[in-house]
N, C-alpha and C positions, 0 to 999 in steps of 0.2 A: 635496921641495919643501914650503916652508911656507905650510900652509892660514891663510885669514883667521881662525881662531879660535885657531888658534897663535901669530899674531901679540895676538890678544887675551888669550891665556894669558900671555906673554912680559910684555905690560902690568901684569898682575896680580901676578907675580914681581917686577917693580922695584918696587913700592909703595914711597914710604916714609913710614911710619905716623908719622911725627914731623911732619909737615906734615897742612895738611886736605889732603882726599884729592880730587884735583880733576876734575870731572866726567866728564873721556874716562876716569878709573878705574872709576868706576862704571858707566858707559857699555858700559865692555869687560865689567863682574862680570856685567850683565844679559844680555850677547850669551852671555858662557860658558853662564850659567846654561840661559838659553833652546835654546840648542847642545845639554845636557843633558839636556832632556828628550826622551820616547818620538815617535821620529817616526810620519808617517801611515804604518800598516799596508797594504801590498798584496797581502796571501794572499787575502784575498776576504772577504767577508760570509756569505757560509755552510757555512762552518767553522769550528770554533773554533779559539783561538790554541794553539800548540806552544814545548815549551821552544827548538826548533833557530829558529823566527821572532825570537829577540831574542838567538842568539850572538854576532852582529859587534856589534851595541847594548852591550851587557853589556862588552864588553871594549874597548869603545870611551869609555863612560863614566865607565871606573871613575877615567883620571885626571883626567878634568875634574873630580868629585866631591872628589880628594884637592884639588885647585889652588884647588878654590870656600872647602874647610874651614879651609882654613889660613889663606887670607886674612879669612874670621869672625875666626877665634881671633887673628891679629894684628893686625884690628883694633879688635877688641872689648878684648883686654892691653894695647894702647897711645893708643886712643883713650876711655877710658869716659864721658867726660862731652862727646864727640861723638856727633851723631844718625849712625845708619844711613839711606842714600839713601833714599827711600821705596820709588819702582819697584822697585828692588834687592831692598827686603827683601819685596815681593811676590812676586818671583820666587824667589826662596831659599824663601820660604813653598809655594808652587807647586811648586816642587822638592822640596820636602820630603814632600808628601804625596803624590807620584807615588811617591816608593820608602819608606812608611814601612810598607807591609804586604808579607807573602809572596806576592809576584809572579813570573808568569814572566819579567818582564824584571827583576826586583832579586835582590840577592847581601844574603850577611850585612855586608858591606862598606856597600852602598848603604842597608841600611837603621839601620844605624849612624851611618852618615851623618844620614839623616834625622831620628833622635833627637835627635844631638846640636846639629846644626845651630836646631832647634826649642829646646832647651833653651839653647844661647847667648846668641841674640835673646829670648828671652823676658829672662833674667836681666838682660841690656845695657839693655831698654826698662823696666826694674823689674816686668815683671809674674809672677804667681807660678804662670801658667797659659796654655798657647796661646790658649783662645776669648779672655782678658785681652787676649792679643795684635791676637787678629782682631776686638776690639772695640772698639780705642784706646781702654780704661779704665785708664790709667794718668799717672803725669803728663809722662813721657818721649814715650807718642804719644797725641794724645787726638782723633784722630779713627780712625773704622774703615780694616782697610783687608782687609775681609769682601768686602763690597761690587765692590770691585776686583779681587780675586784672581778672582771669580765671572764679571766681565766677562773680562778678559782670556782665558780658558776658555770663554768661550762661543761665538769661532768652530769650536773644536773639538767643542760639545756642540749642535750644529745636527740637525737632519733625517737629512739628510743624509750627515754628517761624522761622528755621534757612532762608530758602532760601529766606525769605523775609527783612532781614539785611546782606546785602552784605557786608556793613563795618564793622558788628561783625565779618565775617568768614576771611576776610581781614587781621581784627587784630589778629586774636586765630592764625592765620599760622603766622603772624608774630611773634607772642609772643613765639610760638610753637618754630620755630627752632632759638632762643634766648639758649633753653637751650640745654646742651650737657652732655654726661656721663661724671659722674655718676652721676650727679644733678637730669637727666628727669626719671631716675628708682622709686624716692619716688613722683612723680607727675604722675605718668602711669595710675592712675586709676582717675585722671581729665582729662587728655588730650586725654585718646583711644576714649572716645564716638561720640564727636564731629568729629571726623576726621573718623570712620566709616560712619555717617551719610553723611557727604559730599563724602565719597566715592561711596555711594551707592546711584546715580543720577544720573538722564537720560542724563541730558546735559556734553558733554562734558569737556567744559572748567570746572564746578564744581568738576569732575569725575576724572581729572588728577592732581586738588588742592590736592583731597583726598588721589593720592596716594602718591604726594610730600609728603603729610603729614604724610603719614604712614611709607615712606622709610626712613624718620626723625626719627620715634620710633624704629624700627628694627635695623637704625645704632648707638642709642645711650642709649637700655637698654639691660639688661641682659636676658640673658636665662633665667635663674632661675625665675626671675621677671615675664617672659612672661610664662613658663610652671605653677607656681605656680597659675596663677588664670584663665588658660586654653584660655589663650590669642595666646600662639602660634597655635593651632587649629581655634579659632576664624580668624588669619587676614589667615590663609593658605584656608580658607574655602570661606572668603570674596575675597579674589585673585584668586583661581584658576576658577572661572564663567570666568576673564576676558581674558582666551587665548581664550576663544571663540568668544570674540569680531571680528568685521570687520572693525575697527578703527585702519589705522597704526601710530598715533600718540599716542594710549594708550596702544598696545602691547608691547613694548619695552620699558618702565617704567613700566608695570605690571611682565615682564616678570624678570626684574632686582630686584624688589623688592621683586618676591618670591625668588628669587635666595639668598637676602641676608637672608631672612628668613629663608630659612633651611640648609643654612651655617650655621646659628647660631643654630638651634634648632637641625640638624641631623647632625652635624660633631662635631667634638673634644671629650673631654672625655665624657661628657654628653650625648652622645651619647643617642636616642632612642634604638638603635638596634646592634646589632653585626657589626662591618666591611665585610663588601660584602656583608649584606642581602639588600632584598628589603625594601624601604621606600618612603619617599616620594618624593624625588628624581626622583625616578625611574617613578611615577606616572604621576609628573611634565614632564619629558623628554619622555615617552610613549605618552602625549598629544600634546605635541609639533611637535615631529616627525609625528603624523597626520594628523598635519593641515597641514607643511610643504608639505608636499608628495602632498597633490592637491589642495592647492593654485597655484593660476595664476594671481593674482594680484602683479604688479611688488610691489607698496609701501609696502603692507603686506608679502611679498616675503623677503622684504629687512629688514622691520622690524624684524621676526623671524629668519634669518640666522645673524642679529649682533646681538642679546641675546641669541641665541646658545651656541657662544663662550665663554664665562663668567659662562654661566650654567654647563658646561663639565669641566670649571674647578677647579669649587665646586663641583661636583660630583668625581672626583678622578676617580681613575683607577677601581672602578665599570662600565666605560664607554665601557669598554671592552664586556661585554655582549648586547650589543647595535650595535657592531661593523655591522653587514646584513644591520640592517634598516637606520643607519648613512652611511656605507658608500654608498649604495643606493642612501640616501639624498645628500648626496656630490657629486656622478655623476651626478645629474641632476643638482643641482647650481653651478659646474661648469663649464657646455657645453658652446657650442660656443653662443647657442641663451640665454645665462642666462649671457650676459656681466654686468649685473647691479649690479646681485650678487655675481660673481665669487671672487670677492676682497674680499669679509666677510668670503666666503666661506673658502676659504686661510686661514685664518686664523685661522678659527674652525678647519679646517682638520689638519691645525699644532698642536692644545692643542689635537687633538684627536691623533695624533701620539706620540707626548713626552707621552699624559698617557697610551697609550697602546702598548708601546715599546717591553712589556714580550709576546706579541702575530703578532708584526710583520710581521715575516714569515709567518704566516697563511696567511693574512691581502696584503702581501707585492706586492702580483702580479698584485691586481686589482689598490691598491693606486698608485701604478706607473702607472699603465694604466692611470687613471685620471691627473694625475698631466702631465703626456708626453704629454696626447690629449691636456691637456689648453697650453702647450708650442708650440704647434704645431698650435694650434688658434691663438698667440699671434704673432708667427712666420709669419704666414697667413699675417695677419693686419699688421703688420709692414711692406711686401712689396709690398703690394695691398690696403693699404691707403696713406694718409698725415696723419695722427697721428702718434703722438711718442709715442714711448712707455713706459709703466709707469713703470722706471726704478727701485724701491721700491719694488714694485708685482711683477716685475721679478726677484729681487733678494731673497726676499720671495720664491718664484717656485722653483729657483735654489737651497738654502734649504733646503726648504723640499726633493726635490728626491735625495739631497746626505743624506740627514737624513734617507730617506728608502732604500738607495742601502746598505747604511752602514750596517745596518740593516738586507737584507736579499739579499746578492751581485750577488748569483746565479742569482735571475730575471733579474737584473739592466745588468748583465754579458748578457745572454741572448738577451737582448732588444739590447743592444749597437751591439752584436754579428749579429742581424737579422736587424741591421738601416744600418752595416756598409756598405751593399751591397747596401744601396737603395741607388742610381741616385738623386731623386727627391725631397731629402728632404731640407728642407730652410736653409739658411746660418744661420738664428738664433739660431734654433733647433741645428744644428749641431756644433755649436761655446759651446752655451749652456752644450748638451751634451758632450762633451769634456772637457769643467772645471769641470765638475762632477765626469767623468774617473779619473782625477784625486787625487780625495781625496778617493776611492779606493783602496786599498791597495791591490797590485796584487795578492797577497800568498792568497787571500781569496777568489780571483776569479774562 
């Protein structure tokens, strides 16, 4: 028996592209299209999806997708200096971003599809790029039709509705980072709700879509844009729950995307607050440094000292009042039994030196202690294993403690002064310290 979307197929089969193509064609290309996408999910809400939830989908699909492509391609070969429906080409767009990634419900077929379907219309409308597309910048279509696709998607990206359309949420992140500054400023107030809602979810995998999603807003609106409807408090407030997480694959994209946020919201002229006062910054890295301190879990270890780095240096040389509990933190990651961390650590301890160069001296006796011990660790390992050593990180080491002898020469004087006697120390160490002596300037010794 034939289904109404059969008979809509059968529509789209007689075409004939010699003539305009008259509405009930279009009509039917929209019902296909919409036939074609992922229906509503009824496995539940709290489970996640399985390849066996979209067998019949998948096989059910796959010819409406070949019937959708053929009728582009014949009508784009034989119509070129006709427009494409509008609706239509929303829906084709729609569709396209439902199967343009590796999904449980797309095949290499569907997302084939989706490529090329994308690259058609684009070429048809002259533009030399999708977001071109989705911005009506071109002279074929010169209004958006961003906007639209976003609406039509939005009874599925409800409260309520969302997690049970996987390929709505598929396509809004797809469509989502389509646009870029300064385009996604006058669309901020379609795009922030959805991409809260899916951040704010139990599972995982939803929960790291949501912050892709938001680190997408943060790097391509404005200040202004975000303080004006008190959005920079909303995502700072929806982010900062997640340094509390126990998730090391969600710490460190939570912890990067506050960081770009109050780059943008508490530095530059716009400033919140005076230079050197406390904000939120400070908040952010007072939280941090606590979890740091008694954590024992190596992956959540590793996650939190590689987002240190990046945070210290959006925070500027306010970092200087930090200096007890950081350099604290930096002696223990990077002891000998912290080999996992000691690399990141390196490196944070570097941004924390260049920005607190004007306090140094203070600072200078114990940073050298640490940085000698990991040399001294490393010096270890190198002739008490078969490993080589990771020439990079030791020239990193090397670095930094000509960076802090430089800095404050009396200690570094000192140390070399109280090594020169010792007997027992490693030929690495002492090769090491020696290129250091060198860039020393004796008159300051």
């Amino acid at each position: 028996m034939q289904t109404d979307i059969d008979r809509e197929i059968d529509v789209l089969g007689s075409t004939n592209f010699a003539e305009a193509v008259p509405f009930n064609v279009w009509s039917s290309f929209t019902k296909v299209a919409k036939a074609s996408l992922l229906p509503e999910q009824t496995y539940g809400e709290d489970r996640p999806s399985e390849d066996n939830d979209f067998l019949d989908f998948k096989a059910d699909v796959a010819g409406r997708l070949e019937v959708l492509s053929r009728f582009i391609k014949e009508f784009v070969a034989s119509a070129s200096d006709r427009s494409f429906d509008r609706d239509s080409l929303v829906w084709a767009v729609i569709l396209s971003g439902e199967h343009n990634s590796v999904e449980l419900w797309t095949t290499e077929d569907s997302r084939k599809f989706s490529t090329n379907c994308v690259q058609i219309l684009c070429s048809h409308h002259c533009c030399t790029s999708l977001p071109q597309l989705l911005l009506g910048l071109s002279n074929k279509i010169k209004t958006p039709i961003f906007k639209q696709a976003l609406l039509l998607l939005r009874p599925k990206l409800l409260k309520e509705t969302w997690r049970k359309h996987p390929g709505a949420v598929a396509t809004y992140k797809w469509l989502l980072t389509q646009i870029v500054s300064p385009h996604l400023s006058q669309y901020l107030d379609v795009v922030y709700p959805t991409t809260l809602l899916i951040l704010d979810d139990h599972d995982e995998g939803r929960k790291l879509g949501g912050l892709h999603c938001l680190s997408h807003i943060v790097d391509n609106v404005a200040r202004t844009d975000l303080c004006q409807r008190g959005l920079d408090q909303v995502f700072y407030k929806t982010l900062q729950p997640l340094l509390w997480q126990r998730s090391a694959c969600q710490i460190e994209p939570a912890i990067n995307c506050l960081t770009k946020l109050l780059s943008l919201t508490e530095r530059g002229y716009t400033r919140r607050v005076e230079p050197g006062m406390w904000d939120l910054f400070d908040d952010t890295l007072n939280t941090l440094i606590d979890k740091m301190v008694f954590e024992d879990q190596i992956p959540l270890r590793i996650a939190y000292i590689r987002s240190l780095g990046p945070l210290l240096s959006e925070i500027g040389p306010s970092v200087i009042r930090w200096s007890k509990p950081l350099l604290a933190m930096f002696d223990e990651y990077m002891c000998k039994e912290s080999f996992d961390t000691r690399k990141y650590a390196l490196d944070a301890l570097n941004i924390y030196i260049e920005l607190s160069s004007a306090r140094l001296e203070q600072n200078g006796d114990f940073i050298l202690f640490v940085l000698l011990r990991t040399l001294t660790d490393i010096s270890y390992e190198a002739e008490t294993s078969r490993h080589d050593v990771d020439l990079e990180f030791l020239e990193s080491l090397r670095e930094n403690i000509i960076l802090v002898a430089k800095a404050c020469p009396q200690h570094f004087h000192a140390v070399v002064s109280e090594l020169g006697s010792v007997q027992s120390c490693y030929g690495l160490f002492q090769t090491v310290l020696n290129e250091c002596s060198h860039h020393i300037p004796l008159q300051r010794l």
